[in-house]
VEXVEXBA-379844 format. One record per residue: residue in one letter; chain; x, y, z of N, C-alpha, C, O in turn. Coordinates in steps of 0.1 Angstrom, whole numbers, m for minus. Layout:
<pts>
PT  type  mol  n.east  n.north   n.up  ca.east  ca.north  ca.up  c.east  c.north   c.up  o.east  o.north   o.up
PT     a    A       X        Y      Z        X         Y      Z       X        Y      Z       X        Y      Z
...
</pts>
This chain:
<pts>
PT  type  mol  n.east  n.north   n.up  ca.east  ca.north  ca.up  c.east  c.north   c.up  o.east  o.north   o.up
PT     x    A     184       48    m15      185        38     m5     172       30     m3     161       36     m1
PT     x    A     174       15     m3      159         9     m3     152        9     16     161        8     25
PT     x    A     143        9     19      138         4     28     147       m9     35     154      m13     25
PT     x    A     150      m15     45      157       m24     46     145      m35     50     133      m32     47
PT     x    A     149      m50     55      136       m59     55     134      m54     70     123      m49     69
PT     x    A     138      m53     82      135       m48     96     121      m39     94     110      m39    100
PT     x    A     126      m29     81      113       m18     83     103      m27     81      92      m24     87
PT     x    A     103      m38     75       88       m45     66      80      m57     81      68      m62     82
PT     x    A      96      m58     90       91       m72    102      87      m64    108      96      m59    115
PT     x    A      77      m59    108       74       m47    123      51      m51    120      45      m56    111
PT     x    A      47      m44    130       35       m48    129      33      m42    116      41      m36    109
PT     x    A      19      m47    115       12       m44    103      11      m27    102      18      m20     95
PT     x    A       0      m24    113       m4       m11    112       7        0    116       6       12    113
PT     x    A      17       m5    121       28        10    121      36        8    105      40       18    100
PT     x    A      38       m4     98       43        m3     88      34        6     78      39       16     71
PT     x    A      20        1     78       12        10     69      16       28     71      18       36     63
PT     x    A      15       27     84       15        43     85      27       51     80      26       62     74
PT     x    A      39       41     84       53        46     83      51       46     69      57       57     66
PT     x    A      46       42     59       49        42     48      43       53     40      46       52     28
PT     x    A      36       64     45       30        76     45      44       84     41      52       86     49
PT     x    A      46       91     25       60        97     27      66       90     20      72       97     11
PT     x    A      67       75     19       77        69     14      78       67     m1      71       74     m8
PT     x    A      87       59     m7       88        59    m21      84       47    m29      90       37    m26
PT     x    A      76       46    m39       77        36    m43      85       37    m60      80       44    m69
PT     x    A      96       31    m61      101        34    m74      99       14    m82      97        4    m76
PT     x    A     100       16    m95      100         7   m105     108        8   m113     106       19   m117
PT     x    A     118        3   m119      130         4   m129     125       m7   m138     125      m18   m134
PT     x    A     120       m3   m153      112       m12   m163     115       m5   m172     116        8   m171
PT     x    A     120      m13   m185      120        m6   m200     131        2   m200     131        8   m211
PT     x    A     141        6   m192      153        18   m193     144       28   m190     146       37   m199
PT     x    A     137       31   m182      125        44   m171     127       35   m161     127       23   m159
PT     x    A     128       53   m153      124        50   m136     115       54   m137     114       64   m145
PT     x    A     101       50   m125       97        54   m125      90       52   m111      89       42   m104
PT     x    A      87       62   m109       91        68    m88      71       76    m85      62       78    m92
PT     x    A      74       77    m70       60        80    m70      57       78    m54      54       68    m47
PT     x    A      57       91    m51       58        94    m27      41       85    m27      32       85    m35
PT     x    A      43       79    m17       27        70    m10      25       83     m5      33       92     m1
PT     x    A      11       82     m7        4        90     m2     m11       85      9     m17       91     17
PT     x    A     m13       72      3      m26        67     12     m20       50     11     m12       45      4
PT     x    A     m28       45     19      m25        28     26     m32       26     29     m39       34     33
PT     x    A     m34       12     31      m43         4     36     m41       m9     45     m40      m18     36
PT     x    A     m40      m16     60      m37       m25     64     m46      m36     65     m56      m35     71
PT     x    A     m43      m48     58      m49       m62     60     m40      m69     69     m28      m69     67
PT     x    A     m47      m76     81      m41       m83     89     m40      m95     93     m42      m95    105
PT     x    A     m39     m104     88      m42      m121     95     m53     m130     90     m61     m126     81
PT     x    A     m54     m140     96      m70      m147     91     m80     m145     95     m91     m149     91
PT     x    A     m77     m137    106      m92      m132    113    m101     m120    103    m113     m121    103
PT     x    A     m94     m111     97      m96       m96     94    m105     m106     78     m99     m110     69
PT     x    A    m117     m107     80     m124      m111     66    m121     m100     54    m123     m103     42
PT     x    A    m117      m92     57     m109       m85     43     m95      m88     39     m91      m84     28
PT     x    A     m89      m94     47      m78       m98     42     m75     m112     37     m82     m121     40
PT     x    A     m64     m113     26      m70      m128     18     m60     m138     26     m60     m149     20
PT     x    A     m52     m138     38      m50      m144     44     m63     m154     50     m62     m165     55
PT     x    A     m72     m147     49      m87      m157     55     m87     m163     52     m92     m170     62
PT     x    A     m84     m173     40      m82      m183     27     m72     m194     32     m71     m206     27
PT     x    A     m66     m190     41      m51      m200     44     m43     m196     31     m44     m189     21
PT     x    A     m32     m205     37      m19      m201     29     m16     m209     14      m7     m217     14
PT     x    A     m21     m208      8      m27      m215     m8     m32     m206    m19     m39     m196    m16
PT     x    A     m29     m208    m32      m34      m199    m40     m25     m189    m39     m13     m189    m38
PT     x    A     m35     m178    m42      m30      m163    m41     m27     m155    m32     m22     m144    m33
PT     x    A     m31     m163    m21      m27      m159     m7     m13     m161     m3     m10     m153      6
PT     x    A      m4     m170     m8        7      m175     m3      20     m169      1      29     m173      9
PT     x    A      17     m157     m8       31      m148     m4      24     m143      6      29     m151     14
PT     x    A      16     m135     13       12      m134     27      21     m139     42      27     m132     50
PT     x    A      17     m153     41       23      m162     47      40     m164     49      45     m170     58
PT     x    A      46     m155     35       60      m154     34      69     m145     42      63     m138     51
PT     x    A      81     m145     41       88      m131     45      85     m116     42      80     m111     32
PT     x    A      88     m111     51       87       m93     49      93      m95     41     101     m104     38
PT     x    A      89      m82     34       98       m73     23      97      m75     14     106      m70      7
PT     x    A      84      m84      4       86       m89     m5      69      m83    m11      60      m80     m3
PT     x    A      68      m82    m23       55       m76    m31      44      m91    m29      46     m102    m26
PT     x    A      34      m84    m34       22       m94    m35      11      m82    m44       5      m71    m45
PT     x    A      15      m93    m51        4       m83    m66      m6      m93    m68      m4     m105    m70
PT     x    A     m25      m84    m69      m30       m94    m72     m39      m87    m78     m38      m75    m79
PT     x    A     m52      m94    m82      m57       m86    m93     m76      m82    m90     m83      m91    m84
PT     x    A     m81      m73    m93      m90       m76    m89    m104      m69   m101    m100      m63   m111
PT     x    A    m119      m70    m99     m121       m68   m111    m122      m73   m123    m131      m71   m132
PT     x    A    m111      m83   m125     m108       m87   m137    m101      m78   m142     m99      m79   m154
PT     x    A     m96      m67   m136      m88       m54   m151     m80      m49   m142     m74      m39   m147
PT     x    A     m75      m52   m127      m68       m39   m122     m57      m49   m113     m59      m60   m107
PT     x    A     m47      m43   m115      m35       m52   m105     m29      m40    m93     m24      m28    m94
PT     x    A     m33      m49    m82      m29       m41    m65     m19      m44    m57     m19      m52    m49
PT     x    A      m6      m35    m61        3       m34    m53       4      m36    m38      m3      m28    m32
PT     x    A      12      m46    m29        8       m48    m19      24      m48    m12      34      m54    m18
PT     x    A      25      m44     m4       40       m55      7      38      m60     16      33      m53     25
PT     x    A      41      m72     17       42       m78     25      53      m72     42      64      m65     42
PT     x    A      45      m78     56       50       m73     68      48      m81     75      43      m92     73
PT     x    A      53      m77     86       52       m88    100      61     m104     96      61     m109     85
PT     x    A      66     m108    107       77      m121    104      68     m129     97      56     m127     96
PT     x    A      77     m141     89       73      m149     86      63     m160     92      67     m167    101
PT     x    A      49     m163     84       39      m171     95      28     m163     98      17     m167    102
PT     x    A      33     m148     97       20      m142    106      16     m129     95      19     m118     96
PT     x    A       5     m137     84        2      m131     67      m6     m114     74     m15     m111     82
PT     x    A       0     m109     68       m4       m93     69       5      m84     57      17      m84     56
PT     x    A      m4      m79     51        4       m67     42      m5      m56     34     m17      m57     31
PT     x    A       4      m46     33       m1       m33     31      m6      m27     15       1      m30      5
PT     x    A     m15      m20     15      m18       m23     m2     m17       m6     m1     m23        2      6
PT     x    A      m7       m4    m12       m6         8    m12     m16       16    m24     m15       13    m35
PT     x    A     m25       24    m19      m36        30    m28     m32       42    m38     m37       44    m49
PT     x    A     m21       49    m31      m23        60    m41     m11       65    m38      m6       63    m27
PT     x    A      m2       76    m50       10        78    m49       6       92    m56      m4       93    m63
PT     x    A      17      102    m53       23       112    m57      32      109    m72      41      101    m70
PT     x    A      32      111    m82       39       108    m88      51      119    m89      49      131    m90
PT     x    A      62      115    m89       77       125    m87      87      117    m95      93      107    m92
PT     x    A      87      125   m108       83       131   m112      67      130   m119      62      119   m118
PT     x    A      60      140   m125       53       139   m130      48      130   m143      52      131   m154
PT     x    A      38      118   m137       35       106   m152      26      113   m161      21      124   m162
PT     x    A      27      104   m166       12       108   m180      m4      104   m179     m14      107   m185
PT     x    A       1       95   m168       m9        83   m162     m13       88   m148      m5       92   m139
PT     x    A     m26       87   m146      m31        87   m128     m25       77   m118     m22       65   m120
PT     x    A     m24       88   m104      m19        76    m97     m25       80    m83     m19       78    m72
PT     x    A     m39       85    m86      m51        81    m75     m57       72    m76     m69       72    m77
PT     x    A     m49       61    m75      m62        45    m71     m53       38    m73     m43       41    m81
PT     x    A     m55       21    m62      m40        10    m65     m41        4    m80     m31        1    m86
PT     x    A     m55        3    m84      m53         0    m95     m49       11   m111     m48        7   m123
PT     x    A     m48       24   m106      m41        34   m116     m24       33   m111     m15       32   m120
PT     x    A     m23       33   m102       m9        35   m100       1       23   m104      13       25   m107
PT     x    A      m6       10   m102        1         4   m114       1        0   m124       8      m10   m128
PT     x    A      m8       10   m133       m8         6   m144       1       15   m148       8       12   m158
PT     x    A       4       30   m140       10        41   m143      26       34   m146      33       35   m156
PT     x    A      29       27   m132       44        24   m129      46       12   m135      56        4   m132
PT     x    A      35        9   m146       40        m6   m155      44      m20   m143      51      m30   m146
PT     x    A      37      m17   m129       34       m28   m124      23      m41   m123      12      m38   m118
PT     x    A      26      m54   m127       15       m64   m131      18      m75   m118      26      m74   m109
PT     x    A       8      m89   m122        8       m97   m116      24     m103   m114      28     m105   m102
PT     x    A      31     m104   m124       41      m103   m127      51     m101   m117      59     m109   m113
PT     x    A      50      m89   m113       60       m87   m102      55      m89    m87      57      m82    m77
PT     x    A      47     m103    m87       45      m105    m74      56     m117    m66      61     m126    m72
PT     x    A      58     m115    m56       70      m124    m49      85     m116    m48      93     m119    m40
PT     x    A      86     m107    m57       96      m103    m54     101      m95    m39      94      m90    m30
PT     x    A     114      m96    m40      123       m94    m30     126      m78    m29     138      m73    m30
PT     x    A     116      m71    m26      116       m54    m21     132      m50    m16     137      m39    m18
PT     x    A     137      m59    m12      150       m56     m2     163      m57    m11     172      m48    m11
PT     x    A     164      m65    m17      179       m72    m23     170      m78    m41     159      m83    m44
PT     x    A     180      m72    m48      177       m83    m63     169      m79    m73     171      m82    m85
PT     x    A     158      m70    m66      150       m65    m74     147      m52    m81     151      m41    m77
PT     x    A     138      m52    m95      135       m42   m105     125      m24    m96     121      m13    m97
PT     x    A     126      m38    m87      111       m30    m82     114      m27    m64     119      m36    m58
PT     x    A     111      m13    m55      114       m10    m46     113       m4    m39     110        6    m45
PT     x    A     112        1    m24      105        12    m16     115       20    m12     123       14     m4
PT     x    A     118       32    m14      127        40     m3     119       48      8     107       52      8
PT     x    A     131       50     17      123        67     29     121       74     27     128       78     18
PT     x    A     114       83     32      110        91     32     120      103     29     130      101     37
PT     x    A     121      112     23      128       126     18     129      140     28     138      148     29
PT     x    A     116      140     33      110       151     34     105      152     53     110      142     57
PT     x    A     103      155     57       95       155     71      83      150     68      76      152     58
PT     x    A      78      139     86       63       132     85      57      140     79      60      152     81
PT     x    A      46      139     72       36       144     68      26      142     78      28      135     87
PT     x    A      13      149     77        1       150     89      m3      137     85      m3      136     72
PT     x    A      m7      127     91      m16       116     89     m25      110     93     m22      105    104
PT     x    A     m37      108     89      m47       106     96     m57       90     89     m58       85     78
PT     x    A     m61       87     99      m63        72     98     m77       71     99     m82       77    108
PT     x    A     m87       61     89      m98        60     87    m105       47     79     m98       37     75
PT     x    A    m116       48     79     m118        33     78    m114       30     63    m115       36     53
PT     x    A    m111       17     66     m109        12     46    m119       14     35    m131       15     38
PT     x    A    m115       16     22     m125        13     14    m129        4      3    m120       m3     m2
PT     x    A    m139        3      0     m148       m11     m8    m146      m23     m2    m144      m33     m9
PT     x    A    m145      m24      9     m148       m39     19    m159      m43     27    m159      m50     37
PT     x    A    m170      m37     20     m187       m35     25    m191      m53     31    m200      m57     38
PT     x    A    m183      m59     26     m185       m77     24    m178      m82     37    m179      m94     42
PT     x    A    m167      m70     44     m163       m76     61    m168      m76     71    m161      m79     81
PT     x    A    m184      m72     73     m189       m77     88    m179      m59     93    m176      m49     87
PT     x    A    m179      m65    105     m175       m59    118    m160      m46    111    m159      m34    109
PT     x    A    m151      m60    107     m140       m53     95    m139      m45     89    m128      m42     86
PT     x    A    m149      m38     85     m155       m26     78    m150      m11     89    m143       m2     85
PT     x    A    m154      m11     97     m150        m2    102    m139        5    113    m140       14    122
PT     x    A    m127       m8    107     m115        m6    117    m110        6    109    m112        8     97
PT     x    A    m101       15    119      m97        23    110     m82       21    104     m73       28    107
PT     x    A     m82       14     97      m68         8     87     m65       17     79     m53       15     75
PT     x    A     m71       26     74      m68        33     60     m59       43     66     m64       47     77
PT     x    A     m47       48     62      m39        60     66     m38       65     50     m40       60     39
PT     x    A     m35       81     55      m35        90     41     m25      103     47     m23      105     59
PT     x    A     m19      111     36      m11       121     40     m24      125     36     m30      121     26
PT     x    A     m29      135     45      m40       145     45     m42      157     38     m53      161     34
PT     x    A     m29      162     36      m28       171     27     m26      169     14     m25      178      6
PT     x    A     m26      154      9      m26       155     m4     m36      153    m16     m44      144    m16
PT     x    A     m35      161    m26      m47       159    m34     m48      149    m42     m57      148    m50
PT     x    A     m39      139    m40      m36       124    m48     m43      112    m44     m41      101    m49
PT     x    A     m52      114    m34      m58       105    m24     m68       98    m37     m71      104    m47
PT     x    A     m72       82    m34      m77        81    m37     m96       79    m36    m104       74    m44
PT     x    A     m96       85    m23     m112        90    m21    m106      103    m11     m98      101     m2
PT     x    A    m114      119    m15     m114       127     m6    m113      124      9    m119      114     13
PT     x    A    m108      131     16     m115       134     31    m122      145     35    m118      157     35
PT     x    A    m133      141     38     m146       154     42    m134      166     49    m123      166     55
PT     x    A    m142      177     45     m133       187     49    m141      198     58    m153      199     57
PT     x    A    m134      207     66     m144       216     76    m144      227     68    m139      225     57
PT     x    A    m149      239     71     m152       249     66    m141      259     63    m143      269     58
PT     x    A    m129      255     66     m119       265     64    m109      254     55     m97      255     55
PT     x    A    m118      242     47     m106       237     42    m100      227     40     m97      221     29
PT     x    A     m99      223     57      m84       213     65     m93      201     68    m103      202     75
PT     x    A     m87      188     60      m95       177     66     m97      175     78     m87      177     85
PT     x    A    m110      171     85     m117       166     97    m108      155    101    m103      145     94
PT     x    A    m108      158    116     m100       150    125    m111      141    130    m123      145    131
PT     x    A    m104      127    133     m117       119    138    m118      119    151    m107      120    157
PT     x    A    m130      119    160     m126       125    177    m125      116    183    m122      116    195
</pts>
């Protein structure tokens, strides 16, 4: 069952979180190929200088600006393509870049970092614009399982946003070892809660 577009019009930062659990699958080549989110990241508006809605609605920015529910793949580096969905109504650019996935079943390919995980799931620039909801190769389902523990912390590699830098946008299932940067851990283990 896909995600519906309702889940995707909702704020930015509860979509990111909600998406903690969920599924991202790809249907490419006669393979599926599936893989539980494990970590996220929220970009919000033109204010948030890490997000490329900053840019206005032009370029590479454009699907931002679009309806929920729909991907936004872009590339960065020069070598890595970043899975993204688009949230919040139309008009008001915010979307969630998903970092790192569980792969279920087991790939051959890494899928600790946004730029491993689509190269894993044979996602490119290619499938950006598409329709998450209706039509498409490509798709999110719910969650399977019960919430996972989640814990939310500042973004990474956006040293270039001022103030931005240290909102805490990043959510991660805590217990998983698929993350794509550790979380400091206490002495018995269990990642550190932020106070």
């Amino acid at each position: 069952m896909k995600l519906p577009r309702k889940f995707y019009a909702r704020d930015c930062l509860t979509v990111a979180r909600d998406l903690i659990g969920c599924h991202l699958v790809h249907h490419a080549q006669h393979a599926l190929f599936r893989g539980r989110i494990v970590e996220t990241e929220a970009y919000i508006h033109e204010d948030d200088a890490a997000c490329h809605a900053r840019f206005g609605p032009n370029g590479r920015a454009k699907p931002l600006f679009g309806p929920p529910g729909h991907s936004y793949v872009y590339l960065i580096y020069g070598m890595y393509d970043c899975f993204n969905v688009v949230c919040e109504p139309t008009g008001s650019p915010a979307a969630v870049l998903i970092r790192a996935l569980e792969p279920d079943p087991p790939l051959a390919a890494a899928t600790d970092g946004p730029g491993k995980l689509t190269r894993a799931l044979g996602i490119t620039r290619a499938h950006s614009t598409l329709d998450l909801v209706r039509g498409s190769s490509l798709w999110l389902e719910p969650r399977d399982r019960p919430e996972p523990r989640i814990v939310a912390t500042p973004r990474i590699g956006i040293d270039y946003a001022g103030e931005w830098v240290h909102k805490p946008w990043r959510f991660v299932d805590a217990d998983s070892p698929w993350l794509s940067r550790k979380l400091p851990r206490t002495t018995d283990g269990r990642p550190k809660r932020k106070k």
